[in-house]
C-alpha positions in Angstrom: 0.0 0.0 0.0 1.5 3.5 -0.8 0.0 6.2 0.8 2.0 9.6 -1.0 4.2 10.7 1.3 3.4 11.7 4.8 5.9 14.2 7.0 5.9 18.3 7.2 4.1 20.1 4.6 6.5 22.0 2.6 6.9 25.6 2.8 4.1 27.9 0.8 5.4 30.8 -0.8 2.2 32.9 -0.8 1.2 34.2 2.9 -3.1 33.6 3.1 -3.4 36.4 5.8 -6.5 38.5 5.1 -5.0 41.1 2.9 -7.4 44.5 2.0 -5.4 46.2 -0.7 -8.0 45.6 -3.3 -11.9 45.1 -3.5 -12.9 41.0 -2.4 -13.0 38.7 -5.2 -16.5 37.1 -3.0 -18.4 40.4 -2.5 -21.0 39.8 -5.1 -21.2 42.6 -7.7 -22.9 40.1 -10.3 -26.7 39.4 -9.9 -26.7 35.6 -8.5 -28.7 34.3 -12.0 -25.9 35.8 -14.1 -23.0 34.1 -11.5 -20.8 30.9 -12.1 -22.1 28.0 -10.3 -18.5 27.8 -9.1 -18.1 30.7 -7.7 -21.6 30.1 -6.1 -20.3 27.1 -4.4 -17.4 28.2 -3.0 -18.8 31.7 -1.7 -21.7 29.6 0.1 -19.9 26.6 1.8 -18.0 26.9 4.9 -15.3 24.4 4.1 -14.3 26.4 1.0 -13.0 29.2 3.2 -9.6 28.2 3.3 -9.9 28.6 -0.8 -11.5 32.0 -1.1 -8.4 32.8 1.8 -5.7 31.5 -0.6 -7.7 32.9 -4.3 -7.7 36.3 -2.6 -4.4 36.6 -1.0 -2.6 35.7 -5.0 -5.3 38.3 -6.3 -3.3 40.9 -3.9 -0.2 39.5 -5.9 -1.3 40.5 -9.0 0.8 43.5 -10.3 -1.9 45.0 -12.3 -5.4 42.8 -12.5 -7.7 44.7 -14.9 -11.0 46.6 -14.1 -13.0 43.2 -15.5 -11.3 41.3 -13.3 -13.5 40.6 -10.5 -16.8 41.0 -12.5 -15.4 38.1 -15.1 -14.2 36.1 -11.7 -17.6 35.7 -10.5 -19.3 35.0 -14.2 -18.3 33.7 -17.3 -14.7 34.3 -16.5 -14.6 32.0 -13.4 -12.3 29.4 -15.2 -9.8 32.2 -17.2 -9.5 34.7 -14.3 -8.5 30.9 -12.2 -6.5 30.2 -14.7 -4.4 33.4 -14.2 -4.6 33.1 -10.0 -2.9 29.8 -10.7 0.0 30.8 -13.1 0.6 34.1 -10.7 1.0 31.6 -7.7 2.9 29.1 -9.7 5.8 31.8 -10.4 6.0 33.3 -7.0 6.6 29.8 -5.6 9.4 29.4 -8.3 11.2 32.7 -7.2 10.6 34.3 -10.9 10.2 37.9 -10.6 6.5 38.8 -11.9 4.8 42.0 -13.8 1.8 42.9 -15.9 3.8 45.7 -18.0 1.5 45.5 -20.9 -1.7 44.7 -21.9 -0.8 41.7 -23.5 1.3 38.8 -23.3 -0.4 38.5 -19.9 3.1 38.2 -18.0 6.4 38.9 -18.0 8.6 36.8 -16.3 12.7 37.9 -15.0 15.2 35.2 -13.5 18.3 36.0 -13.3 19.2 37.7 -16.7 16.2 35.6 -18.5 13.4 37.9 -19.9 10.6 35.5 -20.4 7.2 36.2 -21.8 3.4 34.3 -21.3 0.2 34.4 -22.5 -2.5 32.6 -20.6 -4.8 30.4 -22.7 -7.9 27.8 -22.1 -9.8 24.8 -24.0 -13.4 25.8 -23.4 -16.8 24.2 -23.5 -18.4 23.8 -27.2 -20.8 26.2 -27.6 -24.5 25.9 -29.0 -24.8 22.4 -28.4 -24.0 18.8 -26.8 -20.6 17.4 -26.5 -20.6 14.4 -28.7 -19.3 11.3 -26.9 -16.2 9.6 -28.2 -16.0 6.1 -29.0 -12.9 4.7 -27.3 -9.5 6.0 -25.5 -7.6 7.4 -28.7 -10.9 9.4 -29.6 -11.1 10.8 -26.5 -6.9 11.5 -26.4 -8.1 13.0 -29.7 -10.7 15.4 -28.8 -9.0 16.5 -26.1 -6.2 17.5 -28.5 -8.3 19.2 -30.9 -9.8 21.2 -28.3 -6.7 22.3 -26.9 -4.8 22.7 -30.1 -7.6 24.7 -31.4 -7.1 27.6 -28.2 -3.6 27.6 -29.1 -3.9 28.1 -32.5 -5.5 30.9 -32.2 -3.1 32.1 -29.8 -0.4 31.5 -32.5 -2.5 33.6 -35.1 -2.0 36.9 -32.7 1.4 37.1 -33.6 2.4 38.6 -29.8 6.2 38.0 -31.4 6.0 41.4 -33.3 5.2 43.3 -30.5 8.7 45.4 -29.7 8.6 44.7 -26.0 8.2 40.7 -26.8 10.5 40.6 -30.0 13.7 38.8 -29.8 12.3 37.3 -26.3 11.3 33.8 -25.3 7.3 33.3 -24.9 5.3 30.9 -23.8 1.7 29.4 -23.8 0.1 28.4 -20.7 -3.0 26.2 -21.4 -5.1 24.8 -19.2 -7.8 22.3 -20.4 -11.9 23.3 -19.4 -13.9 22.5 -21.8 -15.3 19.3 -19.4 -16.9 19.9 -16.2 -15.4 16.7 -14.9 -13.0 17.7 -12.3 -10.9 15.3 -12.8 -8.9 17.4 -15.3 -6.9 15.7 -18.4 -3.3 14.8 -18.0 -0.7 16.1 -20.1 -0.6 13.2 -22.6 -2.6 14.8 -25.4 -1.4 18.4 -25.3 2.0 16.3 -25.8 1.1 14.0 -29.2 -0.6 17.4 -30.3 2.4 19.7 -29.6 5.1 17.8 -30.9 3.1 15.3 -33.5 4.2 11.6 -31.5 2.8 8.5 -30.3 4.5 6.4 -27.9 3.3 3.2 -28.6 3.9 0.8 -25.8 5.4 -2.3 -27.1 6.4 -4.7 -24.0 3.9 -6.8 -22.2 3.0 -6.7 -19.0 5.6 -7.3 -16.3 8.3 -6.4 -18.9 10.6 -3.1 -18.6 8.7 -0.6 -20.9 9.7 -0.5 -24.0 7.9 1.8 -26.8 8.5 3.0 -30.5 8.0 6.6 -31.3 5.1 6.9 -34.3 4.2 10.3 -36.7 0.6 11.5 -35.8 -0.5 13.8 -38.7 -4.1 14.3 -37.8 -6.0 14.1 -35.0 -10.2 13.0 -34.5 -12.9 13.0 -37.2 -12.0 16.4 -38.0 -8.5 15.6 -39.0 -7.2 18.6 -36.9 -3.4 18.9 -37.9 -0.6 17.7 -35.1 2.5 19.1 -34.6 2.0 22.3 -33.3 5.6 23.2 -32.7 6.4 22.7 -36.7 3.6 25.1 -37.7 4.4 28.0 -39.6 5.8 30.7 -37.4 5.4 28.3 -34.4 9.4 28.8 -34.1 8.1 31.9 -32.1 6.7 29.7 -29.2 9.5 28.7 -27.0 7.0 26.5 -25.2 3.5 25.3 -23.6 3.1 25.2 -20.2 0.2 23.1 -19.2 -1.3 21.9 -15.5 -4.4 21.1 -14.1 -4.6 22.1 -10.9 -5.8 25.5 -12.0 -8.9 24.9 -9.8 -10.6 25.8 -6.5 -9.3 22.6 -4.8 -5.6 23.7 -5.6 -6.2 26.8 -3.3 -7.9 25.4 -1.1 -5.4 22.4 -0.2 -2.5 24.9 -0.6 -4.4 27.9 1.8 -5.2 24.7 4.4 -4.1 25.0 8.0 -5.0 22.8 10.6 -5.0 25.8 13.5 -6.7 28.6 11.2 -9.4 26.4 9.3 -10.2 23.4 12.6 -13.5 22.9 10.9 -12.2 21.4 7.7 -10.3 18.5 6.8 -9.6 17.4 3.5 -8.9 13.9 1.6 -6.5 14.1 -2.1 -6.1 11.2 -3.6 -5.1 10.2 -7.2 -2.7 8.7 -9.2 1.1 9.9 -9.7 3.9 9.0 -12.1 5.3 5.3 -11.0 8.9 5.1 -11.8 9.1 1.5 -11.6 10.7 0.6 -15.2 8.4 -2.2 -15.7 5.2 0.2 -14.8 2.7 1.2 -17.8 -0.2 2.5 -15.1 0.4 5.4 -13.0 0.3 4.8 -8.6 -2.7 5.6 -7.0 -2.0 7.6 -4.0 -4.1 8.9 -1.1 -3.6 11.2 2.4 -5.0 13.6 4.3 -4.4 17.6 2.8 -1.8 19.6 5.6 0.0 15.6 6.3 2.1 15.4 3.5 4.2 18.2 0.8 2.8 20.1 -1.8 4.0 23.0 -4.1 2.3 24.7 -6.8 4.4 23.6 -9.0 3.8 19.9 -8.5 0.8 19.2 -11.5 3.0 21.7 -13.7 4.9 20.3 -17.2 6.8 22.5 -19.7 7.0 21.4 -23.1 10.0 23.0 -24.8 9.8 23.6 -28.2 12.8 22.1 -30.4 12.2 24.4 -33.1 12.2 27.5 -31.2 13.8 30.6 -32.0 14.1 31.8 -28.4 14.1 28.4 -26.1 13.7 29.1 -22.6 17.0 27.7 -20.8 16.5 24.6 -19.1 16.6 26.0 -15.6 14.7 28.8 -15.6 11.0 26.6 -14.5 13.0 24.7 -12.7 11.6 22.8 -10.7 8.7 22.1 -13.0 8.5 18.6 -14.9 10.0 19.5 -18.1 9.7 17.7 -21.8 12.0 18.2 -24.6 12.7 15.9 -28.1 15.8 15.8 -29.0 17.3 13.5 -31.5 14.1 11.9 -32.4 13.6 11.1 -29.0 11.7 12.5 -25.7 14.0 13.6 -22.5 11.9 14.8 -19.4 12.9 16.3 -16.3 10.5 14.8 -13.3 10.3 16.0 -10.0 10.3 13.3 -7.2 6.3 13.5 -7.3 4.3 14.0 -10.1 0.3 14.1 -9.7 -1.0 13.4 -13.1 -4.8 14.1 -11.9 -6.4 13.4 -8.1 -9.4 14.5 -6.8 -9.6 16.3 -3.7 -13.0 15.9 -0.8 -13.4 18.4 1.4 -15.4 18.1 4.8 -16.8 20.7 7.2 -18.5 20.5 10.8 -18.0 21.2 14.4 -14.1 21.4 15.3 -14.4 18.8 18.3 -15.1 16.6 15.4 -13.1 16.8 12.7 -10.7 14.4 14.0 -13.2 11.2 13.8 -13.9 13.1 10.6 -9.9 12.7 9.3 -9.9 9.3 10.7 -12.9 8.8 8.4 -10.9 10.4 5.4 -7.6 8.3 5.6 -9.4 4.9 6.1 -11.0 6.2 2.8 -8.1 6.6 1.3 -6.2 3.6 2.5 -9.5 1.7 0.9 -9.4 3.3 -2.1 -5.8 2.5 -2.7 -5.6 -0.9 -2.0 -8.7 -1.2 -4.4 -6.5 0.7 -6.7 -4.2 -1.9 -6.5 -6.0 -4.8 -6.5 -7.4 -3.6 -9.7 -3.8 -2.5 -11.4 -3.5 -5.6 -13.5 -6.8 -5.3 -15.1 -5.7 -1.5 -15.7 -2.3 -2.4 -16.9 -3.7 -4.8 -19.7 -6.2 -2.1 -20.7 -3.8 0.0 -21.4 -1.6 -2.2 -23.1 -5.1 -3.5 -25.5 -5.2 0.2 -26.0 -1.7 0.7 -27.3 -2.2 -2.3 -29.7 -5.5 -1.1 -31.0 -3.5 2.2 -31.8 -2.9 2.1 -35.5 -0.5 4.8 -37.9 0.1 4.2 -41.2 3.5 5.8 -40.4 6.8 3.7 -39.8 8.5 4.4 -36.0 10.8 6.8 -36.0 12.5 5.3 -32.6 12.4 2.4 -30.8 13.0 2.2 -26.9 12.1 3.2 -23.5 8.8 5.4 -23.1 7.0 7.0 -20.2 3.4 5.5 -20.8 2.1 6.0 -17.0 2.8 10.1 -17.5 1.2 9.8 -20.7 -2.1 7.8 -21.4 
């Protein structure tokens, strides 16, 4: 049973003491009909407190948040204007030096010497009409793609490389993916095959160390949406794509959490993680109780680097952000010591005298779910390996060797 890891929560960069520099984020200036159902729920329930605490103290951090900002927070904004809470949190913890110079790209990052540029992008919902349901795995890895691809596409199309203050500068996209209401957000995998245009197809069976071979994706779904972002014309722009998701209201929440300020909540993550175990092709489930065991901002967070790029971003700067690059016909990653690649976080409120039969509750929850997790890993291993031999290309491998499949399926 592995239970991720317990011991003293690590050190959060972003102080959650009430703060009144600027108007709340939660007094409503929207009329409730006309408010996000999100921003409804975390207003109204007591155990979100410790959220609306950590979403207003990064709004304070916010060099210069525009006059929409709140309005768009609590309507059809929620997910962008969390989106941007995120990021600015994200670079603080990292130590990067933050400002909102101009009106667009949305930041401007400075490390050291580094002058590094970002514009914040998101997959949203279709419009006018039902989501059409996708017939297996690669579909769905598909749709997800073209959904994404199709937000940073039109990113691309802005051309923020001619602006003076971002020409001859590195700049980056940061997506995040919310065009599902499932909160349990999409991993990285198909921003990856869509970025860079490649499949790892897993090749071993089960019980054997991974081995993979590298495959061309041209297309992607019905619609035949083009892959390989990073060889699109005047893509040589775009350093890189930064992509997490833990943009949401459980991040600050789990990341604002303290036992003596908030002793009416207590809070249950679990998930599943990377599992370095070379003959792994499923990720580790993982479970324990929010303030019991590190977290950083940082800790959902991949950069992509572009191999085409005009203007990479050096290889330390997001450090210490899980990092992809392909070089040589071939992936190399940089992975932090934990790596969520999507969890799901329960949150429970009541009387204080309480709460610890209520954590008790939680972590026997936990324990269960994990061990079911694990009971049920060989069934999940061969599904993914059925999946990977269903896969077809009409391309020959570029590569054969080791792959990641448990970061990226």
């Amino acid at each position: 049973m592995k239970l991720r890891p317990f011991g003293t929560r690590a050190t959060i960069q972003i102080r959650f003491a009430a703060m009144k520099q600027r108007d709340s984020l939660f007094t409503p200036i929207v009329p409730r009909d006309f408010q996000h159902h999100l921003f409804r729920a975390i207003t109204s329930y007591r155990g979100n407190l410790p959220s609306r605490e950590g979403l207003q103290a990064t709004y304070e951090l916010l060099p210069s948040p525009d006059s929409n900002f709140i309005k768009d927070f609590q309507s059809t904004g929620f997910d962008a204007r969390i989106w941007e809470l995120y990021l600015c949190a994200l670079f603080h913890s990292l130590g990067i030096s933050l400002s909102q110079p101009n009106d667009r790209p949305d930041f401007c990052l400075t490390g050291g010497d580094e002058i590094v540029w970002v514009e914040a992008t998101m997959a949203n919902p279709t419009q006018g009409g039902v989501q059409s349901q996708p017939e297996g795995h690669w579909e769905e890895i598909d749709r997800v793609a073209a959904k994404v691809g199709s937000a940073l596409f039109s990113k691309l199309n802005k051309r923020y490389w001619e602006l003076p203050h971002v020409s001859g500068k590195p700049l980056v996209l940061a997506i995040a993916d919310f065009h599902d209401p499932d909160p349990l957000r999409q991993n990285v995998g198909p921003i990856s095959r869509y970025l860079y245009g490649k499949h790892s197809k897993l090749t071993s069976a089960a019980g054997e160390p991974v081995q993979s071979e590298l495959l061309e994706v041209k297309s992607l779904g019905p619609k035949k949406v083009p892959a390989g972002f990073f060889y699109l014309p005047d893509a040589q722009y775009i350093s890189a794509v930064l992509f997490s998701n833990a943009g949401t209201t459980g991040k600050f929440s789990r990341m604002a959490f303290d036992t003596a300020r908030h002793p009416f909540v207590r809070m249950l993550r679990h998930g599943f993680s990377y599992n370095r175990e070379s003959t792994a092709v499923a990720p580790e489930p993982f479970a324990y109780i929010v303030g019991s065991a590190p977290e950083t901002w940082g800790q959902e967070a991949v950069v992509m680097h572009n191999p085409a790029a005009l203007y990479p971003v050096s290889q330390t700067f997001f450090e210490p952000l899980c990092q992809q690059w392909f070089i040589q016909d071939d992936f190399r990653y940089k992975l932090p010591s934990f790596l969520p690649i999507l969890s799901r976080t329960i949150i429970v409120s009541g009387n204080p005298t309480k709460m610890q039969a209520v954590e008790s509750h939680l972590l026997d929850m936990g324990r269960k779910w994990v061990l079911g997790t694990w009971g049920k890993m060989p069934e999940l291993e061969n599904d993914i390996i059925k999946s990977h031999q269903e896969w077809q290309s009409q391309n020959k491998p570029i590569h054969f060797g080791i792959c990641t499949p448990n970061l990226t399926v």
